[in-house]
SERO-4910 file (N, C-alpha, C, O; in steps of 0.05 Angstrom, whole numbers):
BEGIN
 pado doro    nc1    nc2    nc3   cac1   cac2   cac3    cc1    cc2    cc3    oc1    oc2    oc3
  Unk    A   -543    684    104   -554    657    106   -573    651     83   -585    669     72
  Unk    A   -574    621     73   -597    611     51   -613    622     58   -604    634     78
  Unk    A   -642    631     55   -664    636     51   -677    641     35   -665    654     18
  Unk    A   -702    637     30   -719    661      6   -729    690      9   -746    694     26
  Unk    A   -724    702     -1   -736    724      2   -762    732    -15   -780    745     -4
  Unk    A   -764    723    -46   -794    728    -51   -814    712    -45   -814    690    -54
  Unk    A   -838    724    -24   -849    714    -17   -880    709    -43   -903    708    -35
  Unk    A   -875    709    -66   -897    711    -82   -885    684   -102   -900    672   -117
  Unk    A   -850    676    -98   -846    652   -115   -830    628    -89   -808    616    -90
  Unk    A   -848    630    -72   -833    611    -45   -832    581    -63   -854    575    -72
  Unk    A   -811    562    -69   -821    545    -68   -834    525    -49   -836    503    -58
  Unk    A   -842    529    -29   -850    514    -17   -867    536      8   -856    555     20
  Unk    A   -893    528     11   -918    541     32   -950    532     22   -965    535      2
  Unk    A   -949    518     48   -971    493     52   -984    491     67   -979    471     81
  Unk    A  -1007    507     75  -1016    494    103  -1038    475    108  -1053    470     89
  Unk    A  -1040    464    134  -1060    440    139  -1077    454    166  -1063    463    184
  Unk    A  -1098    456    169  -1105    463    197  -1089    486    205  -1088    509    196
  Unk    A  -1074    472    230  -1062    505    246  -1027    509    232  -1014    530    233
  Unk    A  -1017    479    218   -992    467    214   -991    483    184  -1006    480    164
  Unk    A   -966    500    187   -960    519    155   -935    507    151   -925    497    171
  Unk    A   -922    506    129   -898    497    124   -887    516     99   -900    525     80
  Unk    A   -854    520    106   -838    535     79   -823    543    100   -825    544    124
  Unk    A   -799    552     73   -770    561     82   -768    576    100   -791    583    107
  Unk    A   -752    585    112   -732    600    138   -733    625    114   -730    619     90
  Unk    A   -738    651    122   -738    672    104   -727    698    129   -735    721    127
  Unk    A   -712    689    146   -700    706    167   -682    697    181   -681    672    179
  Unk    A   -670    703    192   -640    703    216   -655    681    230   -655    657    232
  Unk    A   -671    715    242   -685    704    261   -703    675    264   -702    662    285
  Unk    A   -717    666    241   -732    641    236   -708    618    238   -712    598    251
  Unk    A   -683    623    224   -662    597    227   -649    599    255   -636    578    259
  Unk    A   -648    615    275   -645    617    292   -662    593    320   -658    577    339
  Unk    A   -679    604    307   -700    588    319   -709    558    318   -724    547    334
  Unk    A   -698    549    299   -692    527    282   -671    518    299   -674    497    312
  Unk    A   -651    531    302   -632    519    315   -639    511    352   -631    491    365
  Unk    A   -659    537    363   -664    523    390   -670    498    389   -656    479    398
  Unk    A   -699    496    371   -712    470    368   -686    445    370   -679    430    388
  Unk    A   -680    450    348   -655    423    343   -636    420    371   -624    399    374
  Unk    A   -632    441    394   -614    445    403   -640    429    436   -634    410    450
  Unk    A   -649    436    436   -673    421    450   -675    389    447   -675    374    466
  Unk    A   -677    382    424   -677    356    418   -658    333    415   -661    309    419
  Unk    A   -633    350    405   -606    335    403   -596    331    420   -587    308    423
  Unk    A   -592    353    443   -570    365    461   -587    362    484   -575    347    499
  Unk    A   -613    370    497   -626    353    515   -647    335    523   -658    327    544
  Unk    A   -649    331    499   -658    299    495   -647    288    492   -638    279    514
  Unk    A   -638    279    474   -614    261    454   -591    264    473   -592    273    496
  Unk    A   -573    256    461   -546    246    470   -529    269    470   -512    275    487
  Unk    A   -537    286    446   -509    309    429   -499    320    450   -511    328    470
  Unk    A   -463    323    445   -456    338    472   -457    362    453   -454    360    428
  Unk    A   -462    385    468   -456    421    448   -431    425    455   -417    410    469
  Unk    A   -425    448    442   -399    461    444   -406    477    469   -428    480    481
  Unk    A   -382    483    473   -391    515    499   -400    542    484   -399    565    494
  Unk    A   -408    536    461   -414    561    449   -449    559    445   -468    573    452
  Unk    A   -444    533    430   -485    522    432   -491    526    460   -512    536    465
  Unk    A   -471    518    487   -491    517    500   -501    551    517   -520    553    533
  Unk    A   -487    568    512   -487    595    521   -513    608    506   -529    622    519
  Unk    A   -518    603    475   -538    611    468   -561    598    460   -579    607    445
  Unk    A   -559    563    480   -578    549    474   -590    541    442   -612    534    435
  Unk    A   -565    543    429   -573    536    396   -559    512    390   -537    514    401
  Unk    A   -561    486    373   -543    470    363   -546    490    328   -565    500    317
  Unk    A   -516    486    322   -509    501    297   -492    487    287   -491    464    295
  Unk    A   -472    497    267   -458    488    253   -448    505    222   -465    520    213
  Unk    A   -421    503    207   -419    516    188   -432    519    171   -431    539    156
  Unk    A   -446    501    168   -461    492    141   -484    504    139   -495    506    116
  Unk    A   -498    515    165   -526    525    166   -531    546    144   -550    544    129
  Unk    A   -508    574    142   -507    597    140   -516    582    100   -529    598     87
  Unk    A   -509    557     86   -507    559     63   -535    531     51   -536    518     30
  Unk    A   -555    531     75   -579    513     70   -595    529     68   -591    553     67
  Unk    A   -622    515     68   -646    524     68   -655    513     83   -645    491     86
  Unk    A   -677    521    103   -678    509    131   -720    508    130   -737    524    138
  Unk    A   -720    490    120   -755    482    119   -764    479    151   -752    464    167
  Unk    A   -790    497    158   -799    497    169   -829    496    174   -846    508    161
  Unk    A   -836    472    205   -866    484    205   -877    495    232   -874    489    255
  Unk    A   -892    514    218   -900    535    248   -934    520    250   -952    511    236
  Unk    A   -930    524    272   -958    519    285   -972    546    295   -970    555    318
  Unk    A   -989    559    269  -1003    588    267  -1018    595    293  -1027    616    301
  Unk    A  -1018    568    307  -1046    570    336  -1031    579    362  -1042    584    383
  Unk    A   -995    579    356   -984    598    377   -971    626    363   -949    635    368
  Unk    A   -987    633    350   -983    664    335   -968    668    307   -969    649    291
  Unk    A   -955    687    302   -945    692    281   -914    697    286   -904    707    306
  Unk    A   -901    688    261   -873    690    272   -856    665    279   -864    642    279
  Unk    A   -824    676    286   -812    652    289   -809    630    315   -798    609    318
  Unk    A   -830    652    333   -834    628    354   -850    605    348   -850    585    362
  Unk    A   -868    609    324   -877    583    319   -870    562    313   -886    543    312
  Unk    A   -836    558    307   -831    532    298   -832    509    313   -823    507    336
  Unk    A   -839    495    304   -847    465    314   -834    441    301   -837    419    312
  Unk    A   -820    442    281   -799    422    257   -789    440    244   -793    463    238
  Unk    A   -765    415    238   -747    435    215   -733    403    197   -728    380    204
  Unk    A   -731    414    180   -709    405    157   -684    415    150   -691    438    148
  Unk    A   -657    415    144   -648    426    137   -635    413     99   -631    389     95
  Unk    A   -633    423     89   -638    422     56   -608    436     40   -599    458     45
  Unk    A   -597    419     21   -568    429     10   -578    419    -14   -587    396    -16
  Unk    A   -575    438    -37   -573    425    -61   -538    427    -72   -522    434    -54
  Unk    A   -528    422    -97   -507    422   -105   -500    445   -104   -480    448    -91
  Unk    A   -511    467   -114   -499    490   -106   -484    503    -85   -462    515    -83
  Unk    A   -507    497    -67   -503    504    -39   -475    491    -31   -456    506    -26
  Unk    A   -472    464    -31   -446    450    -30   -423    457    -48   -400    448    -45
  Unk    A   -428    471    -64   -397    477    -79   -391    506    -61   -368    512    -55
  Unk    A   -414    523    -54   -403    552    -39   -388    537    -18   -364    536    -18
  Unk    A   -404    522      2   -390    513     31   -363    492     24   -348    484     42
  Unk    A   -362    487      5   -343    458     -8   -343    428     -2   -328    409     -3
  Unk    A   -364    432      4   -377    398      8   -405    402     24   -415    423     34
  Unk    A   -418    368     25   -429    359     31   -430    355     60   -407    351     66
  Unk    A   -443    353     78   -444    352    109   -439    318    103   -423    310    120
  Unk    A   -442    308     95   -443    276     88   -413    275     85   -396    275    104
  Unk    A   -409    274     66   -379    279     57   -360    277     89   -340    263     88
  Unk    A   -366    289    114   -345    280    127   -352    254    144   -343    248    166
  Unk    A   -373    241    126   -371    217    145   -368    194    114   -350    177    113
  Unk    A   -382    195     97   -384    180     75   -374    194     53   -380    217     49
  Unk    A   -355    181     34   -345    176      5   -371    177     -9   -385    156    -12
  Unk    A   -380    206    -20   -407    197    -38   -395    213    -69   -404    234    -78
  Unk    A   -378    200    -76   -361    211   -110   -386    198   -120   -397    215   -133
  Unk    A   -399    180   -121   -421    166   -136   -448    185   -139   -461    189   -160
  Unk    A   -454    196   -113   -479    212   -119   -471    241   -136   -484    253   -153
  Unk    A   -440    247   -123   -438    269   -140   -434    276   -163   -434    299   -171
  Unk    A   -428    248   -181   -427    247   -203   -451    238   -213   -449    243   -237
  Unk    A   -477    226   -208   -505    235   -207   -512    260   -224   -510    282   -214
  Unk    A   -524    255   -259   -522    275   -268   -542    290   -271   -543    305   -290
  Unk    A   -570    286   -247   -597    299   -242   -593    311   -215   -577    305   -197
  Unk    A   -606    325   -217   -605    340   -191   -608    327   -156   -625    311   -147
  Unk    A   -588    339   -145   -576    319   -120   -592    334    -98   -596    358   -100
  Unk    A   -599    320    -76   -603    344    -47   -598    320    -25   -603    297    -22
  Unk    A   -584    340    -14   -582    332     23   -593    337     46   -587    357     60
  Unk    A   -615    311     54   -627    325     81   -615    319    102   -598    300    103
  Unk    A   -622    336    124   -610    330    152   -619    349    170   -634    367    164
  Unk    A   -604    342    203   -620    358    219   -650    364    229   -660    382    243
  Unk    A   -663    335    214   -694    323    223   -699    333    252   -681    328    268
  Unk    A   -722    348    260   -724    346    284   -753    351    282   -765    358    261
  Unk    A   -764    344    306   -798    359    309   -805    359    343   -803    339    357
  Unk    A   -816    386    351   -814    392    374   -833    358    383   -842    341    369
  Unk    A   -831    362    420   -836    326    428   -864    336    427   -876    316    417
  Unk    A   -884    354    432   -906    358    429   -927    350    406   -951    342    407
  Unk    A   -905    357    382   -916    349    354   -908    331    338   -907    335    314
  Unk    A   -899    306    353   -891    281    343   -914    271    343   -924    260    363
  Unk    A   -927    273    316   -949    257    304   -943    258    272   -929    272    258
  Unk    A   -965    232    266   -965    235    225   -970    261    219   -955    268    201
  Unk    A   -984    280    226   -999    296    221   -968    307    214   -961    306    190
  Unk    A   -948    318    236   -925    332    229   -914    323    214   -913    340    196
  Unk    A   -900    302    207   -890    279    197   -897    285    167   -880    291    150
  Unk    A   -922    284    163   -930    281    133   -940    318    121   -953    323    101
  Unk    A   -931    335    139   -922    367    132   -902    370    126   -898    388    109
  Unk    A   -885    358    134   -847    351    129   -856    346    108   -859    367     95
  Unk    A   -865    322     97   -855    304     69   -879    313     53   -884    297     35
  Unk    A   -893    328     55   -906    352     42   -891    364     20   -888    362     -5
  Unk    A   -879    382     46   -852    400     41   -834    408     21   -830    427      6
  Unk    A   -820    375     30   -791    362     16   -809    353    -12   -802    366    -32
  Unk    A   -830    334    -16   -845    341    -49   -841    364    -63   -830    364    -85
  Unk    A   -852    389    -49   -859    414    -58   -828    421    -75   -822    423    -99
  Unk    A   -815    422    -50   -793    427    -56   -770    420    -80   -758    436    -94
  Unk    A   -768    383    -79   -762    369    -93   -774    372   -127   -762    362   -147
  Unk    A   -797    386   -128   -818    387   -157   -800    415   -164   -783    414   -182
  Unk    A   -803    439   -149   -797    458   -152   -776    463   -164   -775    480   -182
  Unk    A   -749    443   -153   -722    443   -170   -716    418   -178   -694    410   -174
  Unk    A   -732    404   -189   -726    377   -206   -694    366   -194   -671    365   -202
  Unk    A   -709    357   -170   -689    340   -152   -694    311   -161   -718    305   -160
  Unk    A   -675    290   -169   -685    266   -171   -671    250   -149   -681    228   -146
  Unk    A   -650    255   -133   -642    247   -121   -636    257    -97   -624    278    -98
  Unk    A   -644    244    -65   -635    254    -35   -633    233    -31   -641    212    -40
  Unk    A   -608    248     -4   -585    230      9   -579    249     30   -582    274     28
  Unk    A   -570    237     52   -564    244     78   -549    224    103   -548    199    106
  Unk    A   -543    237    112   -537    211    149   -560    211    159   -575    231    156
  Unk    A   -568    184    177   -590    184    191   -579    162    209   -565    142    203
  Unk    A   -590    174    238   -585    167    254   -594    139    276   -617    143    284
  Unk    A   -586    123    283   -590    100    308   -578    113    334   -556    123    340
  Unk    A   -601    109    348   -593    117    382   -568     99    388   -566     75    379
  Unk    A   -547    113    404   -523     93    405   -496     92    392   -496     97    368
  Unk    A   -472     86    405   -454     87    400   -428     55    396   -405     53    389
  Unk    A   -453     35    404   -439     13    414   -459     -9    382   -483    -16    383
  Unk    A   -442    -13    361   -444    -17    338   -473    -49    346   -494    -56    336
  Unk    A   -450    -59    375   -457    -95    370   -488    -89    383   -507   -104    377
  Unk    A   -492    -67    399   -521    -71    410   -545    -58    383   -569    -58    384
  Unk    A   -535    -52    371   -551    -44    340   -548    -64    319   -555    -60    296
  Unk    A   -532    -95    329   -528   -118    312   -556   -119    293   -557   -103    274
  Unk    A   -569   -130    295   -590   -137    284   -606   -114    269   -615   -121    246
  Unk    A   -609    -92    276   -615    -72    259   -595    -59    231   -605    -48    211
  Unk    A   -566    -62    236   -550    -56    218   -543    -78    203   -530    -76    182
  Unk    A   -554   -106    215   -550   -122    196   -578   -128    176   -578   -140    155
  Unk    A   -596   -119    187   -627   -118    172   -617    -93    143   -628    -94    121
  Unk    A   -598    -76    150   -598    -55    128   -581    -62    109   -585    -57     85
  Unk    A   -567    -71    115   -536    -87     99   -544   -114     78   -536   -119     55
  Unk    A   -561   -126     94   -580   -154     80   -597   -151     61   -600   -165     41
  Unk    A   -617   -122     70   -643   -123     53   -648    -92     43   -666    -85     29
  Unk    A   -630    -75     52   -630    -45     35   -607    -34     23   -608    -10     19
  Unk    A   -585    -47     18   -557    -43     -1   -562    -34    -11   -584    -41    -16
  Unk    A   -554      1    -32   -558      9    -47   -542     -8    -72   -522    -22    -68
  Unk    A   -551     -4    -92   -537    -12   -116   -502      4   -118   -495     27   -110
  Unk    A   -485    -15   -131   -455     -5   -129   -453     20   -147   -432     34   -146
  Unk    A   -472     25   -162   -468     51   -181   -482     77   -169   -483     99   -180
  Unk    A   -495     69   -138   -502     97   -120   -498     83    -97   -513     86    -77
  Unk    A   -478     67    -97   -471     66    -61   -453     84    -52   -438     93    -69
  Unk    A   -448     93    -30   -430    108    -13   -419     92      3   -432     73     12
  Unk    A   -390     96      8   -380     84     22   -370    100     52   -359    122     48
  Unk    A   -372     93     74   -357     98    108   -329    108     98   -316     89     90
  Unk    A   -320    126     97   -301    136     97   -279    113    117   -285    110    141
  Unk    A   -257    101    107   -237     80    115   -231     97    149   -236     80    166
  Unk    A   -227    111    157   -216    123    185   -239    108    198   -233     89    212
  Unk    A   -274    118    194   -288    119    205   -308     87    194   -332     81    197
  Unk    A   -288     75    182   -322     46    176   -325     31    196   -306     22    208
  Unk    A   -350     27    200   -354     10    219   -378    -12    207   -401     -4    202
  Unk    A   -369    -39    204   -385    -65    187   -412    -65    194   -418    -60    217
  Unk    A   -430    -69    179   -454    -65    188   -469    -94    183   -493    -98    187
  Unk    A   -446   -117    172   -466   -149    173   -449   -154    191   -425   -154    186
  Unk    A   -460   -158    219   -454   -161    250   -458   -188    256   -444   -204    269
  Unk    A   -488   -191    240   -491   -222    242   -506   -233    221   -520   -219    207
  Unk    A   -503   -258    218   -509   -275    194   -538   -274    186   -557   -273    201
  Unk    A   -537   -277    158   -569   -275    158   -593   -283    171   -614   -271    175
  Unk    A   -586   -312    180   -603   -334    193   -598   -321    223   -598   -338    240
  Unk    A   -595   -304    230   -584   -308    261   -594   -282    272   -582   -270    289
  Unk    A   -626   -268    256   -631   -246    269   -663   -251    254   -673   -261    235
  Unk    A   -672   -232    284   -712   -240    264   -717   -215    248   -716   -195    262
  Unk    A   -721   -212    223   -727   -187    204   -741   -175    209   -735   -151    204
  Unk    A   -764   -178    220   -785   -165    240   -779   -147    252   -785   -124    249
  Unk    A   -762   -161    276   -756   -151    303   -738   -136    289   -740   -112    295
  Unk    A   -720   -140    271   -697   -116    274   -704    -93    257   -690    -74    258
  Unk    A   -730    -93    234   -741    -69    229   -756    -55    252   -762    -31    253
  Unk    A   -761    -70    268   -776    -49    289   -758    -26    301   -762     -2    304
  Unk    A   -731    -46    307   -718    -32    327   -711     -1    309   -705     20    321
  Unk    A   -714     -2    279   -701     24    268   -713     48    275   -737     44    277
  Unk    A   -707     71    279   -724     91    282   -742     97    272   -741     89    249
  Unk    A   -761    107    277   -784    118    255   -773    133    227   -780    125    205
  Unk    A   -757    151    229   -749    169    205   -727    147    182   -722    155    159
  Unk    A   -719    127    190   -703    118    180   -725     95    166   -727     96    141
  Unk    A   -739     77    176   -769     64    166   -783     76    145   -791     63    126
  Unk    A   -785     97    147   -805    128    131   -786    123    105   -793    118     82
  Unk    A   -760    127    114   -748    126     80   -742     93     71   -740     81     49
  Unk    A   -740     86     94   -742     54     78   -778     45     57   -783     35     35
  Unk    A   -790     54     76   -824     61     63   -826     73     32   -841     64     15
  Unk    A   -808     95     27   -806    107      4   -789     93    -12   -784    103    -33
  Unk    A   -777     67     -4   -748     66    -24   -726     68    -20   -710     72    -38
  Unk    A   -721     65      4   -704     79      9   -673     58     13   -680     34     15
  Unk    A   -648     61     15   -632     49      9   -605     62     19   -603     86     17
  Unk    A   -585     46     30   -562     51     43   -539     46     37   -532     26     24
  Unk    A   -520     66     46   -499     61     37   -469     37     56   -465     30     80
  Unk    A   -460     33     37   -435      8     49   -420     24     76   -406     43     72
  Unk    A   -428     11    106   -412     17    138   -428     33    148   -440     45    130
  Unk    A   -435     40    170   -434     62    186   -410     65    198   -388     53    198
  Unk    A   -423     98    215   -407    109    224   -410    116    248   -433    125    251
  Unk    A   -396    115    267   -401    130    299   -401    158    310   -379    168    314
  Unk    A   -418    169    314   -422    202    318   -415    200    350   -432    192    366
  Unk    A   -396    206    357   -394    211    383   -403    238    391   -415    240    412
  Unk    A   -397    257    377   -416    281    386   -438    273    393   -445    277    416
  Unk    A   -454    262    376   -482    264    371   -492    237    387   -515    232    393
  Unk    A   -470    222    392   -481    201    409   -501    180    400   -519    167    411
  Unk    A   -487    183    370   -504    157    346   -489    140    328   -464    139    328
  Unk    A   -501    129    315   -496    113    292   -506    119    275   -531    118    276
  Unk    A   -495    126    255   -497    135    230   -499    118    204   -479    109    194
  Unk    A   -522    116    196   -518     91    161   -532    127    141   -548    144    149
  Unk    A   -516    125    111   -529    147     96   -545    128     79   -541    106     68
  Unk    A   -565    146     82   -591    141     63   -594    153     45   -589    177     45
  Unk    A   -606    138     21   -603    149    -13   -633    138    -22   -640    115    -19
  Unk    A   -645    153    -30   -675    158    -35   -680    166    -64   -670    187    -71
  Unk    A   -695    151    -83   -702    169   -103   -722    182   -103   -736    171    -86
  Unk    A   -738    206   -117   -753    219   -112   -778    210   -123   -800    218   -114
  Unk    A   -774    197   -139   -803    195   -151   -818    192   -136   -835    209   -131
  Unk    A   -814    164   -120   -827    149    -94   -844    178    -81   -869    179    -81
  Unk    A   -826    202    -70   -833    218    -53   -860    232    -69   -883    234    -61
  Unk    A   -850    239    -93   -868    259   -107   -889    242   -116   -903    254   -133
  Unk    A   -899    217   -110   -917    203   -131   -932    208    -93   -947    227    -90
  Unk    A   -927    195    -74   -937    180    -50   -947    219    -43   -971    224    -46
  Unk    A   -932    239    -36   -943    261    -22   -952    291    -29   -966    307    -17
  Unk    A   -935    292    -60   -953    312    -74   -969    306   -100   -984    325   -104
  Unk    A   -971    292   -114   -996    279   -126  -1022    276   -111  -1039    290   -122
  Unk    A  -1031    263    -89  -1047    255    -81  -1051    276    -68  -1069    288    -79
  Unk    A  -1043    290    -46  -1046    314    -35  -1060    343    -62  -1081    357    -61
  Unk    A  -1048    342    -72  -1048    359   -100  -1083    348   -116  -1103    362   -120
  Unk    A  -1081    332   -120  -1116    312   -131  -1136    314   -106  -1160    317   -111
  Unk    A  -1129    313    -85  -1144    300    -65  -1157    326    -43  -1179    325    -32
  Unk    A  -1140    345    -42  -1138    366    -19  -1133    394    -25  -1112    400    -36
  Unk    A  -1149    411    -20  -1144    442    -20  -1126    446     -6  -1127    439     17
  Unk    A  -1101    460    -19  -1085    476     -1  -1087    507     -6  -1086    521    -26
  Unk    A  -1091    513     28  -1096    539     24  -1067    562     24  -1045    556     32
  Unk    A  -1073    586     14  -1058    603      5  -1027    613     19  -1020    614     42
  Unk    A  -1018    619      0   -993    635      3   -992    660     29   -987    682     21
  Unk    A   -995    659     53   -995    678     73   -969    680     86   -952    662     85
  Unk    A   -967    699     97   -939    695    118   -943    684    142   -965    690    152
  Unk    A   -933    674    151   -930    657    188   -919    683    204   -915    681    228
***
């Protein structure tokens, strides 16, 4: 599996208070990663599991074994991989040519990002235990993904992100708020793969309040609209997952100017320890 193993050139380990953050550097730590997600997707969320997730209580997938899986432990329930509390999961190009694609890729046409000739990454698999749904977590994540992003001169992330729901017309107004006012440009748009597009101007411009239908977006999907953030042409319907799917395309500067600059000027971060 991805991981790091030297712990003296991690790119990424940060802590705040009790909240540490950096890579999955064990089985065991991505393992754990996977309860979490498997907790949140599968019984919270909608996700139906396989009969295999649900025997060992993990949501997984092929792709895990060739990511890097950002994590944050919360040091105030010990040391180790029971601390995880969030995860990220993280693909650069490399990683995608071992597994042969992009997790994106089977829902969106992204020949545009991959021909992108700065460095590409794919996030996904957002989760954060329901306990530690605050900024505080929130802005350890995007800590993180800075750290990270500086570390290998990433200029560009992209991913699926998710809308609760499977029924396109009751997300009218929110997929038409993304289609109207966050289009990515045609020279980094992605397109819904033709099997799977599903139109995302549902309704006419005049015929939805912009307000109301940014509210309805999730928080994580707002967060990257906050940074810049920008979408690609259709969603798609996750019936596994019991969502709607638009991919989001982010440039980094945004990230690295807003969470490690100011953090970096502003705040001691204390040292390189193990969790």
């Amino acid at each position: 599996m991805a991981m790091t193993d030297d712990k003296s050139q991690r790119p990424v380990d940060l802590q705040a208070g009790n909240l540490r953050i950096r890579l999955a550097e064990s089985g065991e730590e991505i393992r754990t990663s996977q309860k979490l997600r498997y907790r949140v997707f599968c019984e919270e969320m909608a996700a139906t599991p396989t009969v295999e997730m649900a025997i060992v209580e993990r949501e997984f997938d092929s792709f895990d074994a060739h990511c890097e899986h950002l994590l944050v432990f919360d040091l105030g329930q010990g040391p180790g991989a029971g601390s995880v509390v969030g995860t990220y999961r993280l693909m650069r190009r490399e990683a995608s040519r071992r597994r042969g694609q992009f997790y994106t890729s089977g829902e969106y046409d992204i020949t545009k990002l991959l021909d992108y000739p700065g460095g590409i990454l794919e996030l996904g698999r957002s989760c954060v235990d329901r306990r530690y749904r605050t900024g505080t977590t929130m802005q350890m994540l995007w800590r993180g993904i800075a750290e990270y992003v500086l570390h290998y001169d990433i200029e560009l992330m992209f991913g699926c992100a998710s809308l609760p729901g499977v029924d396109p017309d009751e997300l009218a107004a929110a997929l038409s708020c993304l289609h109207y006012h966050h289009l990515a440009p045609l020279a980094l748009r992605p397109r819904a793969l033709p099997e799977r597009y599903v139109a995302m101007d549902r309704l006419a411009p005049g015929d939805f309040d912009l307000s109301e239908a940014r509210a309805q977006l999730p928080p994580l999907i707002r967060g990257y609209l906050r940074l810049g953030g920008l979408v690609g042409d259709g969603a798609v319907i996750d019936h596994e997952f019991g969502t709607t799917d638009v991919c989001i395309i982010v440039k980094t500067d945004r990230v690295t100017e807003k969470y490690y600059r100011h953090y970096a000027r502003e705040e001691p971060v204390k040292g390189r320890k193990s969790a």
